[in-house]
Backbone as a chain_set.jsonl record, in Angstrom:
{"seq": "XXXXXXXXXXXXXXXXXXXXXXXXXXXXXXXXXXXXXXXXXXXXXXXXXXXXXXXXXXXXXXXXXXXXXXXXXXXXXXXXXXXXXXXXXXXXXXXXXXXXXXXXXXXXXXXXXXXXXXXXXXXXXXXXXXXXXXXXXXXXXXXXXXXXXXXXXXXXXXXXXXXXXXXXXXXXXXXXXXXXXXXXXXXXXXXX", "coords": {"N": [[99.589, 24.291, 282.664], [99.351, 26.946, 280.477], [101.203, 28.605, 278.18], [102.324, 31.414, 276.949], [102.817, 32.537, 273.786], [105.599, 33.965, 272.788], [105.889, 37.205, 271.243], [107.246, 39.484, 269.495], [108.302, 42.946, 270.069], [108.071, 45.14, 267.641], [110.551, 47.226, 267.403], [110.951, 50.673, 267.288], [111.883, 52.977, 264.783], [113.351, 55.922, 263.889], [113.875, 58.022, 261.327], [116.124, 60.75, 260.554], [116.797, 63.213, 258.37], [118.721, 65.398, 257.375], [118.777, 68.563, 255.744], [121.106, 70.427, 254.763], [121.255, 72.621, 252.883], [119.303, 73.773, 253.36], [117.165, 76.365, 255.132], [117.403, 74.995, 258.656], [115.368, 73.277, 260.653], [115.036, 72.977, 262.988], [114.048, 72.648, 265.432], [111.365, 72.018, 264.397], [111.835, 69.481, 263.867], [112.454, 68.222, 265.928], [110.274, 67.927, 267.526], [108.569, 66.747, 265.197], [109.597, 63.748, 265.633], [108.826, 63.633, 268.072], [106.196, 63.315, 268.145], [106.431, 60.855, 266.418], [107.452, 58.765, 268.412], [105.671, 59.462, 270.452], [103.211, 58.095, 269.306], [104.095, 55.55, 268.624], [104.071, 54.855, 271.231], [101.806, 54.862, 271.759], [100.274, 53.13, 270.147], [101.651, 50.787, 270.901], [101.152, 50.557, 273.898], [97.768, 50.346, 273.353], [97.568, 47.89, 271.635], [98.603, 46.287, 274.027], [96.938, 46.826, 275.926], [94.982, 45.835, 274.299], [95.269, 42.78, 273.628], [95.982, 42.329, 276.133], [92.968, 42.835, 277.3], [92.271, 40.433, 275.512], [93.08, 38.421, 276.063], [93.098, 37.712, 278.791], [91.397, 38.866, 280.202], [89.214, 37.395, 279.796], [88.486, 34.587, 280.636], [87.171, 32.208, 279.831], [87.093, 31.886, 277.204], [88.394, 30.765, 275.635], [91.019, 31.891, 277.064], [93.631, 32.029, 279.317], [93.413, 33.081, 281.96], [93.719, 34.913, 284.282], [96.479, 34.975, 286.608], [97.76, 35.841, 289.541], [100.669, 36.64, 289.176], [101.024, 36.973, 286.677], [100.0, 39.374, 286.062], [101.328, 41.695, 286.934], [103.755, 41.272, 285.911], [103.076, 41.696, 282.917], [102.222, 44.389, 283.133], [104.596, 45.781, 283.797], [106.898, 45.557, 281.781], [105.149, 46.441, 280.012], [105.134, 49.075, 280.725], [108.408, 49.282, 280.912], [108.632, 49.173, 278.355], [107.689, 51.88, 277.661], [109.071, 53.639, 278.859], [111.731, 52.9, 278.009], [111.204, 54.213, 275.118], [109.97, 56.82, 275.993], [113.209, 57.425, 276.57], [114.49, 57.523, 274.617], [113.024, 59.29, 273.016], [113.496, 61.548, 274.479], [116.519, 61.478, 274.064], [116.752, 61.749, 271.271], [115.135, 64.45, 271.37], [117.447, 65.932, 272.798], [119.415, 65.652, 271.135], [118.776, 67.205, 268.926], [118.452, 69.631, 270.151], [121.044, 70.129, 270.827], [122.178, 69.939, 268.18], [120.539, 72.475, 267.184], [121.915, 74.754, 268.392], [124.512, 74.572, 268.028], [124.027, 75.219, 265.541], [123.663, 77.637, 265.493], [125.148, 79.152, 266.329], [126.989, 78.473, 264.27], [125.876, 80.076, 262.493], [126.473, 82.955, 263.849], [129.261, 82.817, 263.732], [129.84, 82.748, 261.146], [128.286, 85.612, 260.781], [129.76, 87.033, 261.957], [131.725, 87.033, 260.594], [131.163, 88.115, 257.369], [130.754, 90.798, 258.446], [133.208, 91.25, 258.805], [134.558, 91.184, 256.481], [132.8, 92.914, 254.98], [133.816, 95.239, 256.596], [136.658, 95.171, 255.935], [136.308, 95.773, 252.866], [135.259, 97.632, 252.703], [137.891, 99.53, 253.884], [139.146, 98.921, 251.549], [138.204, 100.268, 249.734], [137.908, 103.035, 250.349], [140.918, 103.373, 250.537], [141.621, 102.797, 247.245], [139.953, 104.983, 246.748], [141.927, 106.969, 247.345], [144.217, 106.226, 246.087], [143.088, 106.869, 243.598], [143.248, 109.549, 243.151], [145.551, 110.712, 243.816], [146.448, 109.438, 241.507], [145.048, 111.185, 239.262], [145.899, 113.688, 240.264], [148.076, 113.41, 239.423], [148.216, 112.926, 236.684], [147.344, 115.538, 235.734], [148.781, 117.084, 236.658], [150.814, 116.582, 235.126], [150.073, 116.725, 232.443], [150.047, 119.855, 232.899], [152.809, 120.173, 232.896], [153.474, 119.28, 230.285], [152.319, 121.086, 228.762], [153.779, 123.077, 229.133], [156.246, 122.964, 228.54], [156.088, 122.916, 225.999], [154.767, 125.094, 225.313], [158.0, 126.484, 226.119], [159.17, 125.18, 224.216], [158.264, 126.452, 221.394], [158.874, 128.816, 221.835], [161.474, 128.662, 221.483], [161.554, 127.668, 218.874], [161.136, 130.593, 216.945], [163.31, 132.544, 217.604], [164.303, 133.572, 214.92], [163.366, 135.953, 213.221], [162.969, 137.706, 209.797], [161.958, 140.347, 208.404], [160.663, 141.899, 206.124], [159.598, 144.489, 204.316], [157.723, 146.493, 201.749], [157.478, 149.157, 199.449], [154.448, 150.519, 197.768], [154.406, 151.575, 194.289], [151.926, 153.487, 193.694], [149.797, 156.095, 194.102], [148.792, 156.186, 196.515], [150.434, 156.369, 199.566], [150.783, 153.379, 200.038], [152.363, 150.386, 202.505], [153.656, 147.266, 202.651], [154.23, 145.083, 205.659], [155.941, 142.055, 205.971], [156.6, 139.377, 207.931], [158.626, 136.477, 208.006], [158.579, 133.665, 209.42], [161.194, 131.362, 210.741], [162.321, 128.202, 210.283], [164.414, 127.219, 213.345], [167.735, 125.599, 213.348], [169.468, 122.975, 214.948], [172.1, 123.68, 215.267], [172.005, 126.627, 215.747], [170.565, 126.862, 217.874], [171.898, 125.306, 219.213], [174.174, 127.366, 219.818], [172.916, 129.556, 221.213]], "CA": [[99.928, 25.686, 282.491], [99.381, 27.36, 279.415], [102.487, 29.01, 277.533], [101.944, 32.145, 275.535], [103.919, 32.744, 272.672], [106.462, 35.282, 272.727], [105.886, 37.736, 270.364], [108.341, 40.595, 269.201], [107.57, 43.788, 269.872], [109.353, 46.294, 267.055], [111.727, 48.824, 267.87], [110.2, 51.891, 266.284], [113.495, 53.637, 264.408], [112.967, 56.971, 263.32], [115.042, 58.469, 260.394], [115.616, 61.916, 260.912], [117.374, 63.54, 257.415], [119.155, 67.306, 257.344], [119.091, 69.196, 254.07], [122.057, 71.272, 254.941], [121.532, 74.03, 251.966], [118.396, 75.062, 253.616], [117.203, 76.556, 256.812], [117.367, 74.228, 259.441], [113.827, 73.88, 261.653], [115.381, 71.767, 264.326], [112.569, 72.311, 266.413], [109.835, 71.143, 263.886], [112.097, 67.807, 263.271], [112.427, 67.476, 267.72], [108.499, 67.906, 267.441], [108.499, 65.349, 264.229], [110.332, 62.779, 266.502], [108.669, 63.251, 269.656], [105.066, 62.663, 267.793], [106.204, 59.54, 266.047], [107.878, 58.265, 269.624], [104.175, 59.653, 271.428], [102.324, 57.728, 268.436], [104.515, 54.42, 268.792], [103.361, 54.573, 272.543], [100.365, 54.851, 272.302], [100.043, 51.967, 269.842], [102.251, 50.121, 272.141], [99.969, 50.462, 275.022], [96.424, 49.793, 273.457], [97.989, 46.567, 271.855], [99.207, 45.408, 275.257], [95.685, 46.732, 276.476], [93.598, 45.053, 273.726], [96.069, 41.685, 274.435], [95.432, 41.65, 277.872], [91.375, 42.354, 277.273], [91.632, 39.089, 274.824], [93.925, 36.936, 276.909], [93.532, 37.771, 280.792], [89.839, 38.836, 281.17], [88.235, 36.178, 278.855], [89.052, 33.118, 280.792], [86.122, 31.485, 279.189], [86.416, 32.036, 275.649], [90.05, 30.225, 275.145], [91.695, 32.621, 277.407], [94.019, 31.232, 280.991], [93.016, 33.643, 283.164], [94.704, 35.919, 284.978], [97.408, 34.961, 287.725], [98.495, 37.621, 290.362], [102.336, 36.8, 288.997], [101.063, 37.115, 285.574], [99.476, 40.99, 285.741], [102.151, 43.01, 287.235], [104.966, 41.351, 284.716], [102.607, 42.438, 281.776], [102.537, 45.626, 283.61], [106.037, 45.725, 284.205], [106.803, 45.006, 280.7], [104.887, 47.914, 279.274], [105.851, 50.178, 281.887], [109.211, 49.048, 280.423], [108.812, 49.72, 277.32], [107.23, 53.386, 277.629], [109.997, 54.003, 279.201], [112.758, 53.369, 276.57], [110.711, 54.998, 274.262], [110.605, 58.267, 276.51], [114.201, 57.913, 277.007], [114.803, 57.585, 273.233], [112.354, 60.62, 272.962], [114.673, 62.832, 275.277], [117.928, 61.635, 273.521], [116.55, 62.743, 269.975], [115.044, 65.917, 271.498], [118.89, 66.421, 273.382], [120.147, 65.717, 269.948], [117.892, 68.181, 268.398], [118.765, 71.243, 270.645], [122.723, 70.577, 270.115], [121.978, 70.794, 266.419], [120.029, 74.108, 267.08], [122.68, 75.5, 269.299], [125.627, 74.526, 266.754], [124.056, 76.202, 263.708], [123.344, 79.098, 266.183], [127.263, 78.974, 266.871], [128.312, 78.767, 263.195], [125.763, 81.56, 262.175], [126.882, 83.978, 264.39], [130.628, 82.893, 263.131], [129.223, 83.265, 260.068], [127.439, 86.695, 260.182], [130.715, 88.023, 262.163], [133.195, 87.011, 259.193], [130.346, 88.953, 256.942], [130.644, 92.16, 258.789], [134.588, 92.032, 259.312], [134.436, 90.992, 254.602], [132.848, 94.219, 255.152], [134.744, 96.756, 256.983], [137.715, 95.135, 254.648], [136.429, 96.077, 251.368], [134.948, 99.344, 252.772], [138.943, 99.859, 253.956], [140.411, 98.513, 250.208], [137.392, 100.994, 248.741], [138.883, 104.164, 250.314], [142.113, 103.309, 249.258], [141.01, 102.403, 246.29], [139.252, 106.278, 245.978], [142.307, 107.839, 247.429], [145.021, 106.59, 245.238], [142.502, 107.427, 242.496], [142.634, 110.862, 243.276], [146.614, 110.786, 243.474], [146.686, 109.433, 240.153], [144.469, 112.098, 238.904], [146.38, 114.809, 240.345], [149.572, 113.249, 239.252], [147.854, 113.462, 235.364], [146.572, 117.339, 235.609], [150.118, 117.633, 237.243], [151.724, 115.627, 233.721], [149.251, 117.585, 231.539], [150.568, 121.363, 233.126], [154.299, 120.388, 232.673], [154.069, 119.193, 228.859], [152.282, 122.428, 228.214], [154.925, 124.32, 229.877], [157.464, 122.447, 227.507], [155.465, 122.863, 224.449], [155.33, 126.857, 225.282], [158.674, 126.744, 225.794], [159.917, 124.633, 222.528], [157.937, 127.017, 220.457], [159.905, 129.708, 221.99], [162.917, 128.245, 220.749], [161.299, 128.028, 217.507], [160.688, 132.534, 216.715], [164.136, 134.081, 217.412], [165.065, 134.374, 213.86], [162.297, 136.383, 212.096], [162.679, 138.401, 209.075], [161.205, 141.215, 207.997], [160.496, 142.61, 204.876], [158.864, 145.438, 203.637], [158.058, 146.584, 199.94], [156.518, 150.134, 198.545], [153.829, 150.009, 196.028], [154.506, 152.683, 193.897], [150.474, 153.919, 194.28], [149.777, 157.517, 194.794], [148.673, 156.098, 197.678], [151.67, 155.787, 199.929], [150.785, 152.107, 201.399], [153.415, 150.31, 202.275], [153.123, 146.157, 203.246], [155.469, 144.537, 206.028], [155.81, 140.733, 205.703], [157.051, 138.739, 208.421], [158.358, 135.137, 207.933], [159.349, 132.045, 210.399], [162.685, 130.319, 209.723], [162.574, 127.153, 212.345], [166.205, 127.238, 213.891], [168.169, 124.573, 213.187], [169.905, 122.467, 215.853], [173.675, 124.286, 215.053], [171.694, 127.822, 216.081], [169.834, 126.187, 219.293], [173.405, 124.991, 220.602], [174.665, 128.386, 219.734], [172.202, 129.909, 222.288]], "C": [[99.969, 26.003, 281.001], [100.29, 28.64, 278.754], [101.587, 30.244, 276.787], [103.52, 33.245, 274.409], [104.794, 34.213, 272.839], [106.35, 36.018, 271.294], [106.781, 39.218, 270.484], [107.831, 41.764, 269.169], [108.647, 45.006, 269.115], [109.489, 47.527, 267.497], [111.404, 49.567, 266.842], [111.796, 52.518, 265.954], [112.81, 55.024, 263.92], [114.247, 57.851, 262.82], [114.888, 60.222, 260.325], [116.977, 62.78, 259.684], [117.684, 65.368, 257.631], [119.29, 67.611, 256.212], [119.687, 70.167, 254.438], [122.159, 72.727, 254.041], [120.41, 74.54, 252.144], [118.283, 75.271, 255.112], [116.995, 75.71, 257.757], [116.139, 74.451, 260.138], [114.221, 72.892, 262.351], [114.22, 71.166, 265.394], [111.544, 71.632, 265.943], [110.604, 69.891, 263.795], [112.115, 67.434, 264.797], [110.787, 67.024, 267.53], [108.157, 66.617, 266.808], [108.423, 64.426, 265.32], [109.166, 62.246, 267.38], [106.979, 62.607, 269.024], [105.444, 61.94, 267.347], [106.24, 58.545, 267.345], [106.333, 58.216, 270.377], [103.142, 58.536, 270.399], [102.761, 56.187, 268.856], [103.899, 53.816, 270.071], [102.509, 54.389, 272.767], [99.912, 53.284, 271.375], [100.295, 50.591, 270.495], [100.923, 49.766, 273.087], [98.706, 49.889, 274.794], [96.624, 48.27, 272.742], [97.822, 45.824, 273.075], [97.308, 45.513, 276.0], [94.385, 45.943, 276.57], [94.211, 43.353, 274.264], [95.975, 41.394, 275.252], [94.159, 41.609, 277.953], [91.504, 40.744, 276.754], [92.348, 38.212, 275.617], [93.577, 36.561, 278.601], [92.023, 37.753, 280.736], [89.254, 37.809, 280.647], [88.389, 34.765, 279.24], [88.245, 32.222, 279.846], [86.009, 31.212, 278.117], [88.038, 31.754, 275.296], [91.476, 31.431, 275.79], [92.572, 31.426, 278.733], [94.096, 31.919, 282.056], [93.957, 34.362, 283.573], [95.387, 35.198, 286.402], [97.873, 36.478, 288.351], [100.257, 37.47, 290.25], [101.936, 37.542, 287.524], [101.318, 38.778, 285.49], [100.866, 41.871, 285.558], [103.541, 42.756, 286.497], [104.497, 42.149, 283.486], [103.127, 44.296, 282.118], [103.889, 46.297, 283.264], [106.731, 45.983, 282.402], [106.506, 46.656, 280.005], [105.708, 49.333, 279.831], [107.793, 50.517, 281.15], [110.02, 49.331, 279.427], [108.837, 51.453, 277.286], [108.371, 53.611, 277.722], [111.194, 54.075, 278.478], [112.272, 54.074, 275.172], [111.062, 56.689, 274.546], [112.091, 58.491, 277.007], [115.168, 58.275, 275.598], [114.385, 59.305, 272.665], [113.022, 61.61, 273.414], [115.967, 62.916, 274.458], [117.55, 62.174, 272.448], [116.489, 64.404, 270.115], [116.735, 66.673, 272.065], [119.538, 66.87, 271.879], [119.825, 67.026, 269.255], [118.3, 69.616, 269.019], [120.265, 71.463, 270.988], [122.769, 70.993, 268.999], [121.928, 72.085, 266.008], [121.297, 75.049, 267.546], [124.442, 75.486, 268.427], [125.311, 75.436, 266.119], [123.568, 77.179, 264.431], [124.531, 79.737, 266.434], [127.647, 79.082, 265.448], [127.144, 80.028, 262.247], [126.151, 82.671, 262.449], [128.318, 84.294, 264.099], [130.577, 83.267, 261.71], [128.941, 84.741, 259.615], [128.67, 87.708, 260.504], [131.708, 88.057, 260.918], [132.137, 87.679, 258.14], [131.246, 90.484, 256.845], [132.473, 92.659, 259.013], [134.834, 91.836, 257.447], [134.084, 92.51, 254.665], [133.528, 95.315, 255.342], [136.29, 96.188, 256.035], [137.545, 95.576, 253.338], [136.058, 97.187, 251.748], [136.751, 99.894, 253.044], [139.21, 100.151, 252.299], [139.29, 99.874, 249.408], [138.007, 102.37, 248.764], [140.106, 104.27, 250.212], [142.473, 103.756, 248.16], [141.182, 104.433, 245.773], [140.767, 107.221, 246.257], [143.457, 107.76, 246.238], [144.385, 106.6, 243.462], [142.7, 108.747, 242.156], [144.406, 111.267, 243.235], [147.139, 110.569, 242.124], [145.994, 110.541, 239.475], [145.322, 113.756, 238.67], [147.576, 114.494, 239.796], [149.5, 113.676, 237.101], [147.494, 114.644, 235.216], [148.107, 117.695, 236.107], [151.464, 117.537, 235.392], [151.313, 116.178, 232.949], [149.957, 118.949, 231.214], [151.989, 121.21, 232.568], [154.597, 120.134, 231.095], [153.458, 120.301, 227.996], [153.173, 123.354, 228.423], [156.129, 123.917, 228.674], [157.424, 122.877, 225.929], [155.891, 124.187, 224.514], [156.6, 127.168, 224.91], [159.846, 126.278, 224.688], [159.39, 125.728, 221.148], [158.45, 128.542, 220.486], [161.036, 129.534, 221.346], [162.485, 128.467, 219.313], [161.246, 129.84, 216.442], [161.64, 132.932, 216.442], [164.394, 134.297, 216.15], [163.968, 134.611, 213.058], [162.792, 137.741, 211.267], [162.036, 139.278, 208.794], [161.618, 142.028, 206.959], [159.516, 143.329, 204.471], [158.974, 146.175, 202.451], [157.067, 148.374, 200.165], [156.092, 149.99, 197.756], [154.283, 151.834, 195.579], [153.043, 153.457, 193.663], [150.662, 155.353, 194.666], [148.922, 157.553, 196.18], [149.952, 155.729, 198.576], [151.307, 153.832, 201.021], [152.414, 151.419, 201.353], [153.147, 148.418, 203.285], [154.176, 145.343, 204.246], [154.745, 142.689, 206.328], [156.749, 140.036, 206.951], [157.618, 137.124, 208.447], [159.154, 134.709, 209.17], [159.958, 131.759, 210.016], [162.343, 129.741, 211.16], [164.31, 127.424, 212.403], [166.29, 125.885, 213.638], [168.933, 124.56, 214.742], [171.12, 122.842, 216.279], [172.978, 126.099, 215.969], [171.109, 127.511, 217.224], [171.616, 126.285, 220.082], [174.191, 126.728, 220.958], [174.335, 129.829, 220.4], [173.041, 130.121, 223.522]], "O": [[100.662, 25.268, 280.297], [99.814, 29.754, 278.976], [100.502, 30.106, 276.222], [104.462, 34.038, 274.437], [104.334, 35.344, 272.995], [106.713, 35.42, 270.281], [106.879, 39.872, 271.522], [106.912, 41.943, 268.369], [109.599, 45.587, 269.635], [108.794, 48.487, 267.83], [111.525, 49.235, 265.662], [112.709, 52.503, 266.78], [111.627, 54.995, 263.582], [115.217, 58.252, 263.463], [113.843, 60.835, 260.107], [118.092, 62.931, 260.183], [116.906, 66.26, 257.97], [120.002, 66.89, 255.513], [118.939, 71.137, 254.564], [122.875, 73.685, 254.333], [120.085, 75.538, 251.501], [118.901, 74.728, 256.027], [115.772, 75.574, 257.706], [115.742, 75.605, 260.3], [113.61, 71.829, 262.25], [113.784, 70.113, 265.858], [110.858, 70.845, 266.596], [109.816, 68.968, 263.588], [111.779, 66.271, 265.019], [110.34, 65.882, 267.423], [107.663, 65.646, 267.38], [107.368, 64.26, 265.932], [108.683, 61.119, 267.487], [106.601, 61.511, 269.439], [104.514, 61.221, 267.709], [105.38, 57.676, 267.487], [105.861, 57.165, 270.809], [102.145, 58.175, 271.023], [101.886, 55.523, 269.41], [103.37, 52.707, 270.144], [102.116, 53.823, 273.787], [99.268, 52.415, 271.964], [99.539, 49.628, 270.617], [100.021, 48.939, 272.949], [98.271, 49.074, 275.607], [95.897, 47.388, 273.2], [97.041, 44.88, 273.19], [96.647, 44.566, 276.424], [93.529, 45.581, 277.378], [93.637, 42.783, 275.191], [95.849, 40.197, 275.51], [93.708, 40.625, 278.54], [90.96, 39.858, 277.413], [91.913, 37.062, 275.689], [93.744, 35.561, 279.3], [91.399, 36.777, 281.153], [88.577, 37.238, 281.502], [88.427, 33.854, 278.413], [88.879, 31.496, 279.08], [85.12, 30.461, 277.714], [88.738, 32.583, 274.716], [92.522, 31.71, 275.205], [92.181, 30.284, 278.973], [94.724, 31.548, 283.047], [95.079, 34.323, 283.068], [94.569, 34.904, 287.274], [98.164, 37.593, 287.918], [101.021, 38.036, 291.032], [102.487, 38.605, 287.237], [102.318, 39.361, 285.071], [101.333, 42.464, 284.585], [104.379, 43.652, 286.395], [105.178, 43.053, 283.001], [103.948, 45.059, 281.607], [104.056, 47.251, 282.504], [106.96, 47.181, 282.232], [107.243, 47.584, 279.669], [106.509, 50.174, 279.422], [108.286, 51.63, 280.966], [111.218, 49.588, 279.314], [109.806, 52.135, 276.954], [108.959, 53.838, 276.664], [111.729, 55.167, 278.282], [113.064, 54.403, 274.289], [111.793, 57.487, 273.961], [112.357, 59.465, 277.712], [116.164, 58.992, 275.509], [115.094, 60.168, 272.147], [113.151, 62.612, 272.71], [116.498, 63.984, 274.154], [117.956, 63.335, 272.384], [117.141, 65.287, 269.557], [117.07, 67.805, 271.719], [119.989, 67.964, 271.539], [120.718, 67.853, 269.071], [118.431, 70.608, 268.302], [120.741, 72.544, 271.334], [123.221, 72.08, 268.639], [122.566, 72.73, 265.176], [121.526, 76.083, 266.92], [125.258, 76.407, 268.392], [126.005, 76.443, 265.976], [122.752, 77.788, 263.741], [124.659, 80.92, 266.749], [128.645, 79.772, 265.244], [127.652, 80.774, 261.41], [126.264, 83.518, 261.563], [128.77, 85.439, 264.115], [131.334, 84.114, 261.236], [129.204, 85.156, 258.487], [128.863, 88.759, 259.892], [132.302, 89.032, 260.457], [133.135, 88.284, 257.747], [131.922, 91.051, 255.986], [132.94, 93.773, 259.253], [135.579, 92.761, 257.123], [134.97, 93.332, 254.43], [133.811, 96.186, 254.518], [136.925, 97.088, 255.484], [138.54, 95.777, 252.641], [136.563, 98.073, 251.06], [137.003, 100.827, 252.281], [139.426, 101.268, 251.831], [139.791, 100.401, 248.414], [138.502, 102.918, 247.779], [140.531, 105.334, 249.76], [143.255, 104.668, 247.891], [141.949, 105.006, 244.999], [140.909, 108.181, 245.499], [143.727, 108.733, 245.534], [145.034, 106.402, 242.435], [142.405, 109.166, 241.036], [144.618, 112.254, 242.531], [148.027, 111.249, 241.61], [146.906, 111.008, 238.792], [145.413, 114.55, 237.733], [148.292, 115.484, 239.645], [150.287, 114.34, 236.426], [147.227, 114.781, 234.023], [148.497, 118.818, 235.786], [152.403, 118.178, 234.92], [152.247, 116.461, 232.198], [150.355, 119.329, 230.113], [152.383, 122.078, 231.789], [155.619, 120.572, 230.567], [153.827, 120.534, 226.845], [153.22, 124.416, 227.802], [156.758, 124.783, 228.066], [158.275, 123.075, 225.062], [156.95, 124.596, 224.04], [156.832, 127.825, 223.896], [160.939, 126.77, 224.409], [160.022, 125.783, 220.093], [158.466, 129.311, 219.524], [161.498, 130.418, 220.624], [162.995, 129.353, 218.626], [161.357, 129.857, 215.216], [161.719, 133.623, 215.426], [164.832, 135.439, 216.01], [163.542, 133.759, 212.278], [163.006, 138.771, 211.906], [160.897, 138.869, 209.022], [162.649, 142.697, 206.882], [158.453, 142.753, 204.241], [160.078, 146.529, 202.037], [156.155, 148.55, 200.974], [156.651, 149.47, 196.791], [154.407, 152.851, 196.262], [153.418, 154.551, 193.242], [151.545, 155.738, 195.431], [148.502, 158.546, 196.775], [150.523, 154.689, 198.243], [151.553, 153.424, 202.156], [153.337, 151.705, 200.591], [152.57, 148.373, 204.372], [155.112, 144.864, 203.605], [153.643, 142.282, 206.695], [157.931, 140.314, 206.751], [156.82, 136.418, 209.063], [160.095, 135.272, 209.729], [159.877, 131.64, 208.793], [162.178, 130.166, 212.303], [165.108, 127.762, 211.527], [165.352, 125.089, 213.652], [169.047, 125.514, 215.512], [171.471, 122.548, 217.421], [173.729, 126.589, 216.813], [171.32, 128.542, 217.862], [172.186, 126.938, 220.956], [174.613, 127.125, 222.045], [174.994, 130.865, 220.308], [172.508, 130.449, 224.582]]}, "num_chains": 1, "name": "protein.A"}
């Protein structure tokens, strides 16, 4: 009986990296995946294919022929493999459309905290414009009353005016009247 060597067949790994500060394409990296997984398979397979052409059909040419136990383990075997491949293939793609369905979940949490940032600063804005408009009126209000004060301090200032008038001696009769300001002192204010 002729032995044939066990040979290792590698476990395809596939590294699948997220760059989190840009847009996510979940779908093109499931896609990625599933063609390296469909690519692995297929290498898989025509290996095992070409392997069994050079070993099984070739009795003649340093081959041991084919046994009816042998075939359907080979078979078996591949069959085997495919199979954790396409089950690997499903779990990535599973993986892949939680991913999508997350960052579909924290955009939408996302776009709502947006729109409620929004209607908050549109609130703090009319605020904002109204007690602008209170201060405003409260200065045109502060403006009117220290004119009103002024008016009436310069009132205080008048009651005691003088008057003097002179004749020129002119055979014209003119005659000139002179008015002066005395400020009041603070003794004639109280005395009001």
């Amino acid at each position: 009986m002729v032995t044939v060597p066990a040979r290792k067949v590698p476990q395809p790994k596939a590294v699948i990296k997220v760059n989190r500060s840009q847009d996510l394409d979940l779908g093109g990296i499931a896609a990625d995946a599933r063609a390296q997984y469909e690519g692995i398979a297929r290498k898989s397979r025509a290996e095992a294919q070409a392997w069994y052409e050079s070993k099984v059909r070739k009795p003649g040419e340093g081959g041991f022929g084919c046994s009816s136990k042998r075939q359907p383990r080979l078979t078996m075997s591949c069959s085997l493999q495919c199979t954790k491949l396409e089950a690997a293939m499903a779990n990535a793609e599973q993986r892949g459309e939680t991913s999508i369905r997350n960052a579909k979940q924290k955009l939408s949490e996302l776009e709502d905290a947006l729109q409620q940032t929004k209607a908050d600063l549109s609130w703090q804005l009319r605020k904002y414009q109204e007690l602008m408009n209170v201060k405003l009126a409260l200065d045109v209000e502060i403006v009117t009353y220290r004119k009103l004060l002024e008016g009436e301090e310069s009132s205080f200032a008048l009651p005691s005016t003088a008057l003097s008038c002179s004749d020129n001696g002119s055979s014209k009769s003119t005659r000139s009247c002179h008015t002066k300001v005395m400020p009041m002192t603070k003794s004639a204010r109280s005395n009001m």
